[in-house]
N, C-alpha and C positions, 0 to 999 in steps of 0.2 A: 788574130788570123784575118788576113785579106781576102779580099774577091780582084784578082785584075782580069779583065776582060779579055785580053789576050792570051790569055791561059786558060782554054777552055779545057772541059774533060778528057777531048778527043786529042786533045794536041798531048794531053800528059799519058793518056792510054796509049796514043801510038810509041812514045816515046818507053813507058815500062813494058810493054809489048815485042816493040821489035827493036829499040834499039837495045848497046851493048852494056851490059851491067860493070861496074869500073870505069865506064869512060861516061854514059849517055847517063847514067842515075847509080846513085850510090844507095842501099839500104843504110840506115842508121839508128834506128831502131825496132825491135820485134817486142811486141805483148800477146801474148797466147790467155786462153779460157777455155781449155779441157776438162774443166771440174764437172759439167755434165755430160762429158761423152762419154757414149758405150759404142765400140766396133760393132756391134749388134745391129748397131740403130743409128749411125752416124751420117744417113746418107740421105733417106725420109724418114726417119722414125722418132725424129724429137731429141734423140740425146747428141748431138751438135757440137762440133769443136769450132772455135774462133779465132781468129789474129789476125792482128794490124802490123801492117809495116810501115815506117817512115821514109821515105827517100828523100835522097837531096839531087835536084836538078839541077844543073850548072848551068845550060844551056837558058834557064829564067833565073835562075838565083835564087831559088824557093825548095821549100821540105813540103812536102805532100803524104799525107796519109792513104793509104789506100787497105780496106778492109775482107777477110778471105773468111770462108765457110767450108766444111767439109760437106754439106748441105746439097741437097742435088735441086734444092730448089730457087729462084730466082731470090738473087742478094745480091745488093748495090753496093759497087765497091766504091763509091766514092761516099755516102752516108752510113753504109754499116746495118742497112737494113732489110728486111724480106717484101718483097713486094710481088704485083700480080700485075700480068703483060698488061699495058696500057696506061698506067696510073705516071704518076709524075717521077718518080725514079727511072722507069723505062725511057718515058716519052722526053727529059731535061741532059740524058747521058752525051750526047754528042753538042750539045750546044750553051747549056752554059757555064757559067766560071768556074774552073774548078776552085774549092777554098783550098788556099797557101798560108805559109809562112815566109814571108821575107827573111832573108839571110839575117838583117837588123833585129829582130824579133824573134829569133829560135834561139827556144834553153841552149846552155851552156853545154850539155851532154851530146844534143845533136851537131853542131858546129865541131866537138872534137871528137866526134866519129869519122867526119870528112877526111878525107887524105890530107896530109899535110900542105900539098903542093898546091892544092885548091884552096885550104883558110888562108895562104897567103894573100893568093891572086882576092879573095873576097877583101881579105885587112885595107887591100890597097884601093 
């Protein structure tokens, strides 16, 4: 995994945000961790559902992880983790690197989730 500087978190959040899913980022892989939730309790009560999604961005050429919560409480989607307004998860979200993967360096399974049309244009 890289750090490129031009690829900051804002630039990738705007992009799984508002651009178009098919064209601006592709998911290509989902991991889920349901084994502690309860619908009871899934929102602040501790029993918590999890997943990661992988995207591939074409527009950098990079797979990005980005991390979700059922959790009504502050969770960093770029590290995966719970934090409190002010601390370094808050205060790093708009400004620095986001960590990538180079199209060179992603497993074989994400590279052929891509559409076919896009591994070419990477091949070449």
């Amino acid at each position: 995994m890289v750090k490129d500087k031009r690829i900051t978190i804002k630039k990738v959040s705007d992009i799984l945000n508002h651009g178009e899913k098919g064209k601006d980022y592709f998911p290509v892989e989902e991991n889920e961790d349901f084994s502690n939730f309860d619908e009871r309790f899934c929102v602040n009560g501790g029993a918590y559902g999890f997943w990661d999604i992988v995207y591939y961005i074409p527009k950098f050429k990079v797979f990005v992880r980005r991390y979700y919560t059922t959790s009504d409480f502050d969770y960093c989607p770029v590290c995966g983790n719970f934090y409190t307004p002010g601390n370094r998860c808050f205060g790093c979200r708009d400004k620095c690197p986001h960590p990538c993967t180079p199209w060179e360096e992603a497993p074989k399974e994400w590279k052929e989730a891509v559409p076919p049309e896009l591994r070419r244009e990477e091949a070449e």
